[in-house]
N, C-alpha and C positions, 0 to 999 in steps of 0.2 A: 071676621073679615080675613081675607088669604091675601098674606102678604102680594108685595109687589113686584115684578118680577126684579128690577135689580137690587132688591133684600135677599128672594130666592136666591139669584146669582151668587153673592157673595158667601151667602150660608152654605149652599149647596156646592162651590167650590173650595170651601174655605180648607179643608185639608188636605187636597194637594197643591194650594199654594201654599200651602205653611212648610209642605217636603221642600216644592221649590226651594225657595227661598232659603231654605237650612243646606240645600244639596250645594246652592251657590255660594256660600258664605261670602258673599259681599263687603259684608258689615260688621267682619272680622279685623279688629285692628292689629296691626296697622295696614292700611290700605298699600295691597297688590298690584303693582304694576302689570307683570303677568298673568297672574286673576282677573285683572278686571280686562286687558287685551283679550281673552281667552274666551270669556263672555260676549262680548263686542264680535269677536269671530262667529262665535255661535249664533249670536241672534241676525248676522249678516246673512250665514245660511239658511236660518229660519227664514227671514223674511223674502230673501231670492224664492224662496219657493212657496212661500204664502200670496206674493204682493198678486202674481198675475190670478191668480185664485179668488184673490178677494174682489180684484177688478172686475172678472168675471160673474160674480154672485151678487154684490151690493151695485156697480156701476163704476165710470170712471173717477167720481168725485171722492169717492171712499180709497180707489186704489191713487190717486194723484197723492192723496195728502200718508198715506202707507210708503208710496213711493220717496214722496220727501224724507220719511224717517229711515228710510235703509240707506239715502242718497247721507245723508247723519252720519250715521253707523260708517259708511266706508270712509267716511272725510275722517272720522276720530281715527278711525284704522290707521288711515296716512299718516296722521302724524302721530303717533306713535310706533314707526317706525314700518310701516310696510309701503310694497311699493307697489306698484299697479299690478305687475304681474304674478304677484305672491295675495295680492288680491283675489282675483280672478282665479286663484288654485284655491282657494278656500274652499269647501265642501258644501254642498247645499245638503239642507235637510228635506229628504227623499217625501218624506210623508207629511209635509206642512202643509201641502195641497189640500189633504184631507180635513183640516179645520176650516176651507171655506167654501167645501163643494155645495152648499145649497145655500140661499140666502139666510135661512135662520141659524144654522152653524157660523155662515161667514158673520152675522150678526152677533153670537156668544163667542166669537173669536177677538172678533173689534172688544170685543166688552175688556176682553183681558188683553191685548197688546196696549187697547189704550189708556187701560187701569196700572198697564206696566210705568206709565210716564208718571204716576204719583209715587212710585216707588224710586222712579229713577232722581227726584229732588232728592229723596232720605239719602240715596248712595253718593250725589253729587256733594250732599252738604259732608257725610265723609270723609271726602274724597280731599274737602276742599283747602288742605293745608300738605298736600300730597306734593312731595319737589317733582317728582318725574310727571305730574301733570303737565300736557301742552298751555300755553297761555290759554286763556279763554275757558278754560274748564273742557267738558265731552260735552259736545252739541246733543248725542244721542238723547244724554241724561237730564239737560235742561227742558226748561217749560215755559212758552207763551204767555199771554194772554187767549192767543188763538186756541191753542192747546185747551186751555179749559174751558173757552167755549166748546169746542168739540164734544168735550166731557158732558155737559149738560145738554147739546143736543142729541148725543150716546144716549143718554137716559132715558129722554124724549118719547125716541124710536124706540127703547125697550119699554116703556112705557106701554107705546102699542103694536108692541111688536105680538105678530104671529108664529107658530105656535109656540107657546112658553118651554115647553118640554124641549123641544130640539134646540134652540136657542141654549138652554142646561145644557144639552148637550152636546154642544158646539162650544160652550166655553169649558166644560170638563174637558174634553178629548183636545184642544189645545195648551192648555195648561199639563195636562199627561205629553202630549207632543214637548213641550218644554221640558217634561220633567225626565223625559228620556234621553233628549236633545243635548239639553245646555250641559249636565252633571259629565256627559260622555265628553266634550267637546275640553271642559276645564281640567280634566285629569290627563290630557295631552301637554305635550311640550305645545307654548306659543308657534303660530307657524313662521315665523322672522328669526326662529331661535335655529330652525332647522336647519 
């Protein structure tokens, strides 16, 4: 019997997000103020330049709720210390478009932005004795109930989703967009620092 495709996904991505994730060091103690702003920046720019991408390839119900999480992402920004206009100069990432230009890409791309939000409790619960934390924790890094519903309708649709292959290869080639993305963006000075 041939696996499923979100078994294939996770198997057939599993080692470049294992890079990821070693390239981020997130989960390096003690928990980074500047690391993890640095990240939050990068995935700001990621997502400025995936969100209209994804809206356009899946519909607007896939891009509204994309939209909520980069709307996240800039709120945590703020209060850790940036201000609208140092917002707004953050860098978008040029080629994030390219993880949702068909629906089955933009499909293997959801697979991994919204497989990021299981990662983001592991970082949160790190995170969670951290003093330069804003009250309230990072909105980015928390998770719903909605949130995991999401998750299980994600599946659903890979479930039947068409065709297997490009869907692969729409969440490798986002995951590589990360993996070129986030590593460049954290070995910069924060931009509130500059």
């Amino acid at each position: 019997m041939e696996p499923d495709l979100l078994t294939r996904l996770r198997a057939e991505t599993a080692e470049v997000h294992r890079r990821l994730d070693s390239a981020l060091g997130l989960l390096t103690p003690p928990p980074d103020q500047c690391r993890v702003t640095a990240f939050l920046e990068g995935m700001h720019g990621f997502l400025l330049g995936w969100v209209p991408a994804l809206s356009a390839s899946l519909g607007d119900a896939d891009g509204d709720h994309a939209q909520r999480r980069l709307a996240l992402v800039a709120s945590d920004l703020l209060r850790l210390g940036h201000d609208r206009a140092s917002l707004a100069a953050l860098p978008v990432c040029a080629t994030a478009a390219r993880c949702a230009a068909t629906p089955a890409t933009a499909l293997g791309s959801l697979y991994v932005i919204e497989g990021s939000m299981l990662g983001g409790l592991v970082i949160a619960r790190a995170l969670a004795d951290a003093t330069w934390l804003p009250p309230g924790g990072l909105g980015y890094l928390a998770r719903d109930a909605a949130d995991a519903e999401r998750w299980r309708l994600l599946a659903r649709r890979l479930a039947a989703a068409p065709p297997a292959e490009a869907v692969i290869a729409g969440a490798r080639e986002c995951f590589e967009c990360l993996a070129d993305w986030l590593p460049h963006r954290l070995s910069r000075p924060v931009a509130t620092d500059a």
